[in-house]
C-alpha positions in Angstrom: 60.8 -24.4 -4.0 62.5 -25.5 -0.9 62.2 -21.9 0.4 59.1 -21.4 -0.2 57.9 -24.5 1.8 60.1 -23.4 4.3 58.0 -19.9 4.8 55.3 -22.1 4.6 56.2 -24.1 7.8 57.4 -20.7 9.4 54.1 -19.8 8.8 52.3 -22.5 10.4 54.5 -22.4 13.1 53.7 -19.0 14.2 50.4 -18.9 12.9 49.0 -22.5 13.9 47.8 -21.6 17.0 45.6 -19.1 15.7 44.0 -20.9 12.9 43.4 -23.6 15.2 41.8 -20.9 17.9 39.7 -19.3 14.7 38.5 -22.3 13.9 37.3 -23.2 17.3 35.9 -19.5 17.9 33.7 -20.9 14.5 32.8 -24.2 15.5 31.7 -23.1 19.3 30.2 -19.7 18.4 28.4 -21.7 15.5 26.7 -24.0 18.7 26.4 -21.2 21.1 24.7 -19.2 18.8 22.0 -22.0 17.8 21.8 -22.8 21.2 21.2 -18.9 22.3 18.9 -18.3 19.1 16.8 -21.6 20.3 16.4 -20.6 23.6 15.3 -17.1 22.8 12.3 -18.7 20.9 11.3 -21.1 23.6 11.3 -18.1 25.8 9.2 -15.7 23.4 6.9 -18.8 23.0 6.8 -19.8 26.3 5.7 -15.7 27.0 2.8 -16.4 24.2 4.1 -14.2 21.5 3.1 -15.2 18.4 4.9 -17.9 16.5 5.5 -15.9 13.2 7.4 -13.4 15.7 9.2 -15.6 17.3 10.7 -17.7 14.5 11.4 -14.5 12.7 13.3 -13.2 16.0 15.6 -16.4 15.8 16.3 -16.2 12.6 17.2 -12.9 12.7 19.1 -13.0 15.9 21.3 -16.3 14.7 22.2 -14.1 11.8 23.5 -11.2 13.9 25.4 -13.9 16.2 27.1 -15.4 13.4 28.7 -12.0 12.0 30.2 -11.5 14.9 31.6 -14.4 15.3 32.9 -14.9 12.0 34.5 -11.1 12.7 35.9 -12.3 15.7 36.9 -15.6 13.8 39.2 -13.2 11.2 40.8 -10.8 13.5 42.2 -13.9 15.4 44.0 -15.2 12.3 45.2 -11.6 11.7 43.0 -9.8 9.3 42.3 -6.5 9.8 38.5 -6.3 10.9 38.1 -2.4 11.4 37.5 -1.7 7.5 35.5 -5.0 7.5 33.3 -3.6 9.5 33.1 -0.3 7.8 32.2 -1.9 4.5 29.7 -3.8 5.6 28.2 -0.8 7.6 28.1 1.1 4.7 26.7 -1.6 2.7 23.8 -1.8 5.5 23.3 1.9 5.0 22.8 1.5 1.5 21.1 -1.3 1.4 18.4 0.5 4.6 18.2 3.5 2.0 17.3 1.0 -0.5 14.6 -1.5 1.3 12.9 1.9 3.2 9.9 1.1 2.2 10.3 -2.6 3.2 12.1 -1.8 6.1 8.8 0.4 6.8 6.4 -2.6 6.3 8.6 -5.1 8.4 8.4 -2.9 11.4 4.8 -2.4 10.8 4.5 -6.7 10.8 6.1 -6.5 13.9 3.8 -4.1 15.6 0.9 -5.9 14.4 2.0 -9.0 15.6 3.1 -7.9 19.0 -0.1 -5.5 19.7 -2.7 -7.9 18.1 -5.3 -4.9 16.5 -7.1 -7.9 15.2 -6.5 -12.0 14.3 -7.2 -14.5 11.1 -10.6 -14.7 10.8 -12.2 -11.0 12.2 -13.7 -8.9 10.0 -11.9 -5.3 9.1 -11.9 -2.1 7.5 -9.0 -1.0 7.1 -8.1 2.3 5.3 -11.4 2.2 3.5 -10.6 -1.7 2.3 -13.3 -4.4 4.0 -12.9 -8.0 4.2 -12.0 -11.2 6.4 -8.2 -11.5 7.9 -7.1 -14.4 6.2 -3.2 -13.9 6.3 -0.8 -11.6 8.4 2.7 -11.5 7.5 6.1 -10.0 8.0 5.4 -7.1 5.5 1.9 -7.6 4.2 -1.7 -8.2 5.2 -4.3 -9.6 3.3 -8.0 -9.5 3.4 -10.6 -12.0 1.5 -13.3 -9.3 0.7 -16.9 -9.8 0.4 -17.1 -10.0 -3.4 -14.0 -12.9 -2.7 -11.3 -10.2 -4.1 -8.2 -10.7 -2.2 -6.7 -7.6 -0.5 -3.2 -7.3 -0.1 -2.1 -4.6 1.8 1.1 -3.1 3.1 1.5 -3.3 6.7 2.7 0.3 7.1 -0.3 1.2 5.3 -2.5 -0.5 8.0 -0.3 0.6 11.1 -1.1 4.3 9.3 -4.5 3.9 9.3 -7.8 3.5 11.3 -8.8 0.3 12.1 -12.3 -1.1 12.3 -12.7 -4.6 13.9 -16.0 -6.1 13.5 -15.5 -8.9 14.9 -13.5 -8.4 18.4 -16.3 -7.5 20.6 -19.1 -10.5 19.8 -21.8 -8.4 18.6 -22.9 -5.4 16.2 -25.7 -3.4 16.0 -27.6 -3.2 12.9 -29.1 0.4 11.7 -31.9 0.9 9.7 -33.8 3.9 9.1 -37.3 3.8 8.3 -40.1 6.8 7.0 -43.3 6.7 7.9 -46.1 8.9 6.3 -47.2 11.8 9.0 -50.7 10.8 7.9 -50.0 7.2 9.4 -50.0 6.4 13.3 -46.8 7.0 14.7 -47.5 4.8 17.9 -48.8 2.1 16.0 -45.9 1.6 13.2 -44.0 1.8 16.1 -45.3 -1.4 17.4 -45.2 -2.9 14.0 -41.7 -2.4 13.6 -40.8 -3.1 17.5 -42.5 -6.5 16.2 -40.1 -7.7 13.8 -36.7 -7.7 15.8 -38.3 -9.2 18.8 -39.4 -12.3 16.8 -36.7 -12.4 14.5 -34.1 -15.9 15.4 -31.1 -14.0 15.1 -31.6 -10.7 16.6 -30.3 -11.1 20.6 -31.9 -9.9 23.4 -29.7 -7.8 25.1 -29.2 -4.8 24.9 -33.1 -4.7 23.7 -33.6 -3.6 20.3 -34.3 0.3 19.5 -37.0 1.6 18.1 -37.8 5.6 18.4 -38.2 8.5 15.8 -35.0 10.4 14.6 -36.5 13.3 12.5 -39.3 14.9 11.5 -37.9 15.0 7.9 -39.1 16.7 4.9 -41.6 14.0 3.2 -41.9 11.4 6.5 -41.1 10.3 9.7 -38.0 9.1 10.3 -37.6 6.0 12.7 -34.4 4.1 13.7 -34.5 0.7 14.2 -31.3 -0.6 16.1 -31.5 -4.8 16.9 -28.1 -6.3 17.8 -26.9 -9.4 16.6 -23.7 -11.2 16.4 -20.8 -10.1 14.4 -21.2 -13.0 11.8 -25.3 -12.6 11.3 -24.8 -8.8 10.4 -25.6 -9.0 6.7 -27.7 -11.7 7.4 -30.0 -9.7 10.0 -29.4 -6.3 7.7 -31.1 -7.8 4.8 -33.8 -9.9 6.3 -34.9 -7.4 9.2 -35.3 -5.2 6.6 -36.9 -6.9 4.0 -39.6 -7.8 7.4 -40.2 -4.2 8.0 -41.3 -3.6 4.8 -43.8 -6.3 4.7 -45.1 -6.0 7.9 -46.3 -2.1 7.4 -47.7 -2.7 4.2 -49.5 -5.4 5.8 -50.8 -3.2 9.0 -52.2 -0.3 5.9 -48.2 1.7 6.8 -47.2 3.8 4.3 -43.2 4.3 3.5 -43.8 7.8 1.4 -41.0 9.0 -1.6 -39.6 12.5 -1.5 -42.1 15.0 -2.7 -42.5 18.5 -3.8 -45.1 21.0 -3.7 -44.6 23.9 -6.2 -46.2 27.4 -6.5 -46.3 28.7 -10.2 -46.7 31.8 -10.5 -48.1 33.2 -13.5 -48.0 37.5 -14.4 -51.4 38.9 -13.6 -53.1 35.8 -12.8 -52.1 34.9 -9.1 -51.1 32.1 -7.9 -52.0 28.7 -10.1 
């Protein structure tokens, strides 16, 4: 017993300065990296990145600190760190191998954080998927759609595709097309319909409305009508301009003609019927 407490002491003797010193590498890295992580944030804020970002950059930077303090902590009380470090490479290789797909959507957040291809609150298309931007995090984004589904979609799936903001530039312009019967006036359906935008509340006045023929089609006229509006009346225009046109030529005698078909029969000996 006595000899063992005695290799005890020995121990401590040679090895008490070096606890002491690992313990203060702890206790001082611990506060120099808080401090360091902290001051990184205040920076990225201070540069107007976004707050999601930032926070996630502390957190992830007072992690990294922290393991090498700790590593620097145990190779001053005389533990080998090499193979340490090894393992725990390895085990980060694995473990990468493991999350790709995660690892994938995270660096897709990040991107979309940093580059901003639209906020909460526009209105997207992404990868075929429309809907409002309600949430955008690390790995995922999700969408409230218009039938109030909620979309959630991998962020590496909407770095990979195209994006279609609605809602960035102010404004949209609304297409409708439009067939008028050749036995109708031209000039004078296109007054009719030149009619409805200009009076219509939500419609805006520059750039002026369009209204001009597109194609001499098979069974009409076709005419484009092309208002703008802003980005949050779209349906609201869409349906109600629309709805307009139609009452107004019916009203001005304006036909809107269905597909139609003229067919030859003919018949043996007897010509054409």
């Amino acid at each position: 017993m006595e000899e063992m407490v005695g290799k005890v002491y020995e121990y401590l003797a040679e090895s008490g300065l070096n606890i002491v010193a690992a313990l203060a590498i702890l206790i001082i890295g611990r506060i120099a990296v808080k401090l360091i992580a902290k001051a990184m944030e205040k920076a990225m804020t201070k540069a107007r990145v976004d707050a999601t970002l930032a926070g996630f950059a502390r957190g992830l930077c007072n992690m990294l600190l922290m393991a090498i303090v700790i590593i620097a902590a145990l190779a001053k009380i005389g533990i080998p760190t090499a193979s340490f470090i090894t393992v725990i490479g390895a085990m980060g290789l694995d473990v990468g191998f493991a999350l790709q797909g995660s690892l994938s959507n995270f660096a897709a957040g990040i991107m979309l954080i940093t580059f901003k291809p639209f906020k909460v609150g526009d209105l997207v298309e992404i990868g075929g998927k429309t809907g409002t931007v309600i949430e955008i995090h690390i790995f995922n984004t999700f969408l409230d759609a218009p039938d109030n589904v909620k979309v959630i979609i991998p962020n590496s799936e909407v770095t990979g595709s195209s994006i279609l903001n609605y809602t960035v530039n102010g404004k949209l312009r609304v297409d409708l097309e439009i067939g008028v019967s050749y036995e109708d006036d031209l000039q004078k359906a296109a007054i009719v319909m030149k009619n409805v935008p200009a009076e219509h509340k939500l419609v805006l006045a520059e750039p002026v409305p369009v209204v001009a023929v597109k194609e001499l089609a098979d069974s009409c006229v076709t005419f484009v009508v092309r208002p703008w509006v802003r980005s949050a009346d779209y349906w609201d225009a869409y349906f109600d301009i629309t709805e307009m046109v139609k009452i107004a030529l019916d009203e001005n005698g304006i036909s809107i003609p269905f597909p139609q078909r003229d067919i030859h029969i003919i018949g043996e000996g007897s010509g054409t019927a």
